[in-house]
C-alpha positions as CSV (number, residue, x, y, z in Angstrom):
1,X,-18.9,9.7,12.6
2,X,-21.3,8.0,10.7
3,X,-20.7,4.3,10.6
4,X,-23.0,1.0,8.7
5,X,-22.2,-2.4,8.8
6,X,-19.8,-4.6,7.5
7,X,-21.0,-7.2,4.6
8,X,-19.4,-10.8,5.8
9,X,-18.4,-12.4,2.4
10,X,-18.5,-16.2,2.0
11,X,-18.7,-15.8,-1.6
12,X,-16.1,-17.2,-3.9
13,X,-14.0,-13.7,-4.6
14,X,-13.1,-15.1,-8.1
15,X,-16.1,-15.1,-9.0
16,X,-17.7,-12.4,-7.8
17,X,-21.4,-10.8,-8.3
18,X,-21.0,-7.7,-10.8
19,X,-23.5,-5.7,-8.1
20,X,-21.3,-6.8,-5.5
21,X,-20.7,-4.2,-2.5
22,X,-18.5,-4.9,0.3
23,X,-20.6,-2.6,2.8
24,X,-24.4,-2.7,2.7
25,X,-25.7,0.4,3.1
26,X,-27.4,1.3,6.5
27,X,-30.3,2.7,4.2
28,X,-31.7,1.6,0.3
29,X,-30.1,4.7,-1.0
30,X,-27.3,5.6,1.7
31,X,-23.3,5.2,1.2
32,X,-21.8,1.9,0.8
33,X,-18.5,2.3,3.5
34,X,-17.9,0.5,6.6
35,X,-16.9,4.0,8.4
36,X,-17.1,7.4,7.2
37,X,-16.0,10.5,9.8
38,X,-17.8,13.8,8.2
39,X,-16.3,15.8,10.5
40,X,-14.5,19.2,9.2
41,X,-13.0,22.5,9.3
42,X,-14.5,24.9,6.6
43,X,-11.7,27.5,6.7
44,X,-9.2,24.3,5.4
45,X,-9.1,22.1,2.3
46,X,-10.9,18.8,3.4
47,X,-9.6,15.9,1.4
48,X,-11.8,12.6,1.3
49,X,-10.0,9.5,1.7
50,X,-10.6,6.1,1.5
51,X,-8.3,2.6,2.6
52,X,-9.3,-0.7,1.1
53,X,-9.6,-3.5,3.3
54,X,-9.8,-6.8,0.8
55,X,-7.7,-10.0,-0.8
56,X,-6.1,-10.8,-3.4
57,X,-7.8,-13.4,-5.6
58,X,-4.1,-15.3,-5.5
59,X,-2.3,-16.7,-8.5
60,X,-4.8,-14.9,-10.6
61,X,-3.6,-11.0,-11.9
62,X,-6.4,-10.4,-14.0
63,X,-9.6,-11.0,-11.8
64,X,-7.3,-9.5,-8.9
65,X,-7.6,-6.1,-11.4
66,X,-11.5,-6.5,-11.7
67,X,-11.5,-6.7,-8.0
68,X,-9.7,-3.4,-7.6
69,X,-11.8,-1.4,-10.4
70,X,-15.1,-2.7,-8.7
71,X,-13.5,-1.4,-5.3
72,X,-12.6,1.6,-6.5
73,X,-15.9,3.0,-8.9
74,X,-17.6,2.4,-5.2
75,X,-15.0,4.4,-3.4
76,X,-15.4,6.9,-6.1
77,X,-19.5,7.0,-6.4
78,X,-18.9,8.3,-2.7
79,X,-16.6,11.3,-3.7
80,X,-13.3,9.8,-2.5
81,X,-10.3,11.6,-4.1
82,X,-7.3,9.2,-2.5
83,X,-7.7,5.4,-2.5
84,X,-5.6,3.8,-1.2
85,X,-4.6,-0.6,-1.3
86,X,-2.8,-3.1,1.0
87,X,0.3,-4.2,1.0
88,X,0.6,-6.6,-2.1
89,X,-2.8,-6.1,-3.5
90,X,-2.0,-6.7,-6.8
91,X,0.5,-10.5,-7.3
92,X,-0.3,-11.2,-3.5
93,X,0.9,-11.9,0.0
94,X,1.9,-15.4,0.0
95,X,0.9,-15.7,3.8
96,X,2.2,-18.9,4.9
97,X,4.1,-20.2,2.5
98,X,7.9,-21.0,2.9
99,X,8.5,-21.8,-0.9
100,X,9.9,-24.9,0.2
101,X,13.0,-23.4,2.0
102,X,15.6,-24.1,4.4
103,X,18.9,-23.2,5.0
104,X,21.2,-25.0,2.4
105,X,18.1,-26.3,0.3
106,X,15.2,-25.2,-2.0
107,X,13.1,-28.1,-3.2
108,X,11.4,-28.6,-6.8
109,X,7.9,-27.9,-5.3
110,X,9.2,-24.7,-3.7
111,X,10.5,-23.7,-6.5
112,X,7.5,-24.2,-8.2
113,X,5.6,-22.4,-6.3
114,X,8.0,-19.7,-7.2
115,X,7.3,-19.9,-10.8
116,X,4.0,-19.2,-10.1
117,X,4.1,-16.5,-8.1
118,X,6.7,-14.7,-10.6
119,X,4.2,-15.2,-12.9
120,X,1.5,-13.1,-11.1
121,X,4.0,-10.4,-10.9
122,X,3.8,-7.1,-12.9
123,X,6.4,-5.2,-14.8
124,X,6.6,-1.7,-13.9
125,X,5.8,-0.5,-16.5
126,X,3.7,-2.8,-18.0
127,X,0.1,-3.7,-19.1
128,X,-1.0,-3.8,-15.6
129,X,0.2,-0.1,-15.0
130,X,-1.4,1.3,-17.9
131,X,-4.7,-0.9,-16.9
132,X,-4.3,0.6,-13.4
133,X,-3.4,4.4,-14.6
134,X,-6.9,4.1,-16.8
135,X,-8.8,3.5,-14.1
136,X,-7.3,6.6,-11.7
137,X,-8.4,8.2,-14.8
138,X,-11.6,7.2,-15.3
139,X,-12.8,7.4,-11.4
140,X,-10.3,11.0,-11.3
141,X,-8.6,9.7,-8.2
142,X,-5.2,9.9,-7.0
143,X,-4.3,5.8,-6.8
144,X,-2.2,4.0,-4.3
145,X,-1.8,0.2,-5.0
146,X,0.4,-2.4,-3.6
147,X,2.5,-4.5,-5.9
148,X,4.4,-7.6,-6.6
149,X,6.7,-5.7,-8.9
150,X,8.7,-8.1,-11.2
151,X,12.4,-7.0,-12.7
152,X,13.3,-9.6,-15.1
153,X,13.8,-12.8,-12.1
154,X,13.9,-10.8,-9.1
155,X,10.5,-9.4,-7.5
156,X,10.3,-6.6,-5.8
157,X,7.5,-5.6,-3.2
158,X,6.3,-2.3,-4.4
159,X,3.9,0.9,-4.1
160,X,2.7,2.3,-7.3
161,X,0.9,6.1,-7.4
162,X,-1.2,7.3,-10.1
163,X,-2.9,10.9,-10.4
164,X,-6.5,11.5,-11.2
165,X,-5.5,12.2,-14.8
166,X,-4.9,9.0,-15.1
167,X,-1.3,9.1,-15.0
168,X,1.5,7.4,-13.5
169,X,3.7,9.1,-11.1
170,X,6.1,6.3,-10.0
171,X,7.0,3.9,-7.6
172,X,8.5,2.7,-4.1
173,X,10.3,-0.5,-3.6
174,X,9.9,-2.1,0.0
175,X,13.8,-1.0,0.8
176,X,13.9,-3.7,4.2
177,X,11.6,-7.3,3.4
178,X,10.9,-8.8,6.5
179,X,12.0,-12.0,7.5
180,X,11.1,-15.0,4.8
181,X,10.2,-12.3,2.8
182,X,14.1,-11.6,2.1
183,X,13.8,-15.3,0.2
184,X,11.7,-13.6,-2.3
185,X,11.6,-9.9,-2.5
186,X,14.9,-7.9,-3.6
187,X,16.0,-4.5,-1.6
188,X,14.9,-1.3,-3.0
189,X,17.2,1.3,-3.0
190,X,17.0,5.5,-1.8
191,X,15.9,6.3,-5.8
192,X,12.4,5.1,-5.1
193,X,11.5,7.0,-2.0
194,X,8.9,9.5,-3.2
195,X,6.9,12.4,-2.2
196,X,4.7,13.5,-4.5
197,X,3.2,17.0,-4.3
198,X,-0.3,17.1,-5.7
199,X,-3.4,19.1,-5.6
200,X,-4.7,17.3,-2.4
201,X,-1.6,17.2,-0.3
202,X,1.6,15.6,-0.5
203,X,1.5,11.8,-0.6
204,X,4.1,9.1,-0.2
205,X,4.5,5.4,1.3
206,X,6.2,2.8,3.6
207,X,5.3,-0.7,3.7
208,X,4.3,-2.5,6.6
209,X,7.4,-2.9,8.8
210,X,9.5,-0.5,7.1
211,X,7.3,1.7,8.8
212,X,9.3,0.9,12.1
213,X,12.9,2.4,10.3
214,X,13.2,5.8,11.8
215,X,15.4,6.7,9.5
216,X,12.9,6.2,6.8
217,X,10.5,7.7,8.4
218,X,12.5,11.4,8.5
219,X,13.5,11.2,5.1
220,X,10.0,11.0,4.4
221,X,9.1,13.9,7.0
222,X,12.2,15.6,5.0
223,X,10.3,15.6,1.7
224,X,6.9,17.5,3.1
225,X,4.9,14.5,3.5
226,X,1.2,15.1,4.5
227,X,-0.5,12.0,3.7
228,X,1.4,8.8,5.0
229,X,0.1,5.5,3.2
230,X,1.0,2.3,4.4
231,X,0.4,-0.4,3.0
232,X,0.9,-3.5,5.3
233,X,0.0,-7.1,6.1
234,X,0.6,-6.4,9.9
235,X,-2.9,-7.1,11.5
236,X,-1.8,-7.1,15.4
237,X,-3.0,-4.8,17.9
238,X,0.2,-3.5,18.3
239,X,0.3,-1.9,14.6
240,X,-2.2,0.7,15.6
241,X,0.6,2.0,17.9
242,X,3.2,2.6,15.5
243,X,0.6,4.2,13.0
244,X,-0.6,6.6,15.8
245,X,3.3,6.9,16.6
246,X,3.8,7.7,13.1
247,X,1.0,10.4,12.8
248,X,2.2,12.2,15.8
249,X,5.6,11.6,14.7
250,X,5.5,13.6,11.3
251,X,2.6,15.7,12.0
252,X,0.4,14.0,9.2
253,X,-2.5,11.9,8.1
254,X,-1.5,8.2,7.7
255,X,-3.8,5.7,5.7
256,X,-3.1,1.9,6.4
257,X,-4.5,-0.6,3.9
258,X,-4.5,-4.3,5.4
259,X,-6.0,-7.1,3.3
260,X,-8.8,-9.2,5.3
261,X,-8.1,-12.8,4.2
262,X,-9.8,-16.5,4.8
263,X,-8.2,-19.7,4.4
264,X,-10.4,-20.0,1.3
265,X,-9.3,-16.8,-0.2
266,X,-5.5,-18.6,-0.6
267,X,-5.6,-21.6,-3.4
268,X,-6.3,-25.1,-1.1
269,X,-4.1,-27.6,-0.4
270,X,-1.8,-29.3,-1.7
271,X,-1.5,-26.5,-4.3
272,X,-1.0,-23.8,-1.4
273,X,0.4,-24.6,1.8
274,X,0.1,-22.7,5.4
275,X,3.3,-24.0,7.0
276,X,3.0,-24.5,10.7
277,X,-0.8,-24.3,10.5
278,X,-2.4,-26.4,7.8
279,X,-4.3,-28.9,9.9
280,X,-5.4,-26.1,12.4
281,X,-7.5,-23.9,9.6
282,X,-10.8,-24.5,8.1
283,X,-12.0,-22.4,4.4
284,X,-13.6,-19.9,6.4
285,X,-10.1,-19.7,9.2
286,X,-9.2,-16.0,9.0
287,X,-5.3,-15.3,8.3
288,X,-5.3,-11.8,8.2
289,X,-7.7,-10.1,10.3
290,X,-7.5,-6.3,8.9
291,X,-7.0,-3.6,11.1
292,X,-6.8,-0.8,8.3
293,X,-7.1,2.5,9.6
294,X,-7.0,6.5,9.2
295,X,-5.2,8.4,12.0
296,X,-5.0,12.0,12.5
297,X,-2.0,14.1,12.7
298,X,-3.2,14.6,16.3
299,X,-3.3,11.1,16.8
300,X,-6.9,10.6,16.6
301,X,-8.2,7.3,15.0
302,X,-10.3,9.2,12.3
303,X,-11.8,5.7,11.4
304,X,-11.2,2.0,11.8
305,X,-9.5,-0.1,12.9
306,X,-12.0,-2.6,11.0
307,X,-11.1,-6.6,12.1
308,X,-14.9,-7.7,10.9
309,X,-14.0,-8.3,7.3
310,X,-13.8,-6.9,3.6
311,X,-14.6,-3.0,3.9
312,X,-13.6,0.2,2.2
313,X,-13.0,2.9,5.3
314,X,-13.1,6.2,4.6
315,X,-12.8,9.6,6.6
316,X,-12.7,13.5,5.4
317,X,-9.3,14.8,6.3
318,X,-9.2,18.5,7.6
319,X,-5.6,19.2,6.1
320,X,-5.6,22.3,8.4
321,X,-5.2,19.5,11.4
322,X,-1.0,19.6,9.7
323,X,-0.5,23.1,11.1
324,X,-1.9,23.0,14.4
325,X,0.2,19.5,14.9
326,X,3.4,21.1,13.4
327,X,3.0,23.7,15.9
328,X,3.6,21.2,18.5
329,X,6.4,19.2,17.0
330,X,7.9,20.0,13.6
331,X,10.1,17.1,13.5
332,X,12.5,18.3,10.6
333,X,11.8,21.7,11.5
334,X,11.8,23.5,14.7
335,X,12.2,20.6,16.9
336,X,15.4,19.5,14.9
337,X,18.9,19.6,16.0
338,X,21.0,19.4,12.9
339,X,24.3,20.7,14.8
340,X,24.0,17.6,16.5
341,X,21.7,14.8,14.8
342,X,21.8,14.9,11.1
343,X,20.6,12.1,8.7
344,X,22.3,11.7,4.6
345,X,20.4,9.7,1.9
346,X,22.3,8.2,-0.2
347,X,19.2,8.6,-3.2
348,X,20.7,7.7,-6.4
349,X,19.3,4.1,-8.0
350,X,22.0,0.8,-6.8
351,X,23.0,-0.6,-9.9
352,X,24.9,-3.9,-9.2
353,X,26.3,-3.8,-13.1
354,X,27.6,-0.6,-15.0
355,X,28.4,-0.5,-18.4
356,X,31.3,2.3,-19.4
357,X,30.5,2.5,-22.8
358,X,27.0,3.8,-21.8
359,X,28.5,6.5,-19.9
360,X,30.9,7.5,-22.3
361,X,27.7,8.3,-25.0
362,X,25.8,10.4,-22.4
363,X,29.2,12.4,-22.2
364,X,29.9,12.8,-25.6
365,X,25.9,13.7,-26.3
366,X,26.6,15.9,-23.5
367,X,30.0,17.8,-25.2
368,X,27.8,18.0,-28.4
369,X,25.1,19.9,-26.5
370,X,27.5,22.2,-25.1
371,X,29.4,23.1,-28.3
């Protein structure tokens, strides 16, 4: 493993240096990542990955975007072919904040605060996407970027993938918001629970503690997957364990993007609130330490966890590391008991409104077809 050290930035992220780089390089001309593990097997495909370890510049969508494209042409200029972003990346985690809540009231400020987080949101599709698809384009990597995703007044916290042509392969909704999240995320549904086969591997996603739903987790295992992003905003100790868990688990690579965040990253207050904690935190408090990491299907910590700050962390995955793991424990496979545990997903889209008529043009289009 070849490791360099990571940049501490007290800069203003909104207004950031266009020669910024997150990780100095140990050398004038060596690689700017926090962690990089060259190791390999030559009679496998080796697949170069990198996680993203950075904030959001909140209530601001656009500079947020700039952020991201400056992340990944570095993560690129290094020959990464998967990059993959926290939980939230893009519209934010509003760490913190209870949007003025309590049980039986909402007040005007909350509700503001609302307002202004719907309106950092992005429509899937929309502007954002296509913005986001050019750049997997024009860097030719696959793209994995958490979302606020927003569906006419209901926001939805959400993975987007992208090819490295540039195009845009779908989504997945967060199917389980934790907690005060449920006050303003909806519930995705089984449609958007993807694997996507591509050229490196198959990739799909969880979000932070929907990684703990082992029924989740199968259906996943159930679809082939190989690479296992997830996105989270979980920077305790104790998440390493369920991503080792995880990797062991299914027998493949997992990737988790954490944001690392300062008090001074958030807007100040009064605009932006820490509830609980206000008085206790100075500009430079940190209230999200990290932890991204890439794990092994062997359950080897390929690199990270990082808790020093903004960093992209990277690792070459020897994809022949699958089968030698599978031999051990093929959890949908050999070392399944379907006579006696069995699992259904119910994958069609939730709609909470039908209309017939609709239904009666797709069969009559149908009977014309058929005649």
């Amino acid at each position: 493993m070849q490791t360099s050290p990571v940049a501490d930035l007290q800069n203003d992220n909104s207004n950031p240096s266009p020669n910024m780089s997150l990780v100095p390089a140990p050398q004038p001309d060596g690689p700017l990542f926090a962690e990089v593990d060259m190791g390999s097997d030559s009679s496998a495909p080796t697949v170069r990955v990198t996680v993203v370890q950075a904030s959001t510049v909140f209530y601001d969508t656009p500079a947020t975007l700039d952020k991201a494209e400056r992340l990944l042409a570095e993560a690129a200029d290094y020959g990464s072919q998967l990059v993959v972003f926290p939980e939230a990346f893009i519209g934010g985690y509003p760490r913190g904040s209870n949007f003025g809540v309590t049980i039986g009231n909402r007040t005007p400020k909350g509700k503001e605060e609302f307002r202004k987080y719907h309106a950092s949101a992005i429509d899937v599709p929309g502007p954002e996407i296509e913005r986001l698809a050019a750049m997997a384009g024009k860097f030719k990597v696959y793209l994995v970027m958490g979302v606020i995703e927003r569906d006419g007044y209901t926001l939805y916290c959400t993975v987007v993938f992208f090819d490295s042509q540039g195009r845009f392969l779908g989504k997945h909704r967060k199917i389980m918001p934790t907690a005060m999240e449920r006050i303003i995320w909806g519930f995705g549904d089984g449609s958007t629970i993807p694997v996507f086969e591509t050229p490196i591997g198959k990739i799909g996603a969880a979000i932070c503690w929907e990684n703990r739903m082992p029924l989740l987790r199968t259906a996943m295992y159930a679809k082939g997957i190989e690479i296992y992003c997830a996105p989270t905003a979980d920077s305790r100790n104790v998440w390493q364990a369920s991503m080792t868990h995880i990797a062991l688990e299914g027998g493949c690579f997992v990737l988790s993007a954490n944001q690392f965040c300062r008090r001074k990253d958030y807007p100040p207050p009064p605009e932006y609130l820490f509830s609980g904690t206000e008085e206790e935190l100075t500009p430079d408090s940190v209230v999200c330490a990290g932890g991204s990491v890439i794990i092994s299907p062997s359950g080897t910590i390929l690199a990270g966890p990082n808790y020093d700050g903004e960093a992209l962390i990277s690792a070459d995955l020897d994809m022949g590391e699958i089968a030698r793991a599978k031999f051990d424990f093929d959890v949908v496979g050999h070392y399944s008991r379907p006579e006696v545990l069995s699992l259904i997903v119910r994958d069609h889209p939730a709609k909470p409104v039908t209309f017939t008529s609709a239904s009666e043009k797709t069969e009559d289009t149908h009977k014309l077809l058929c005649s």
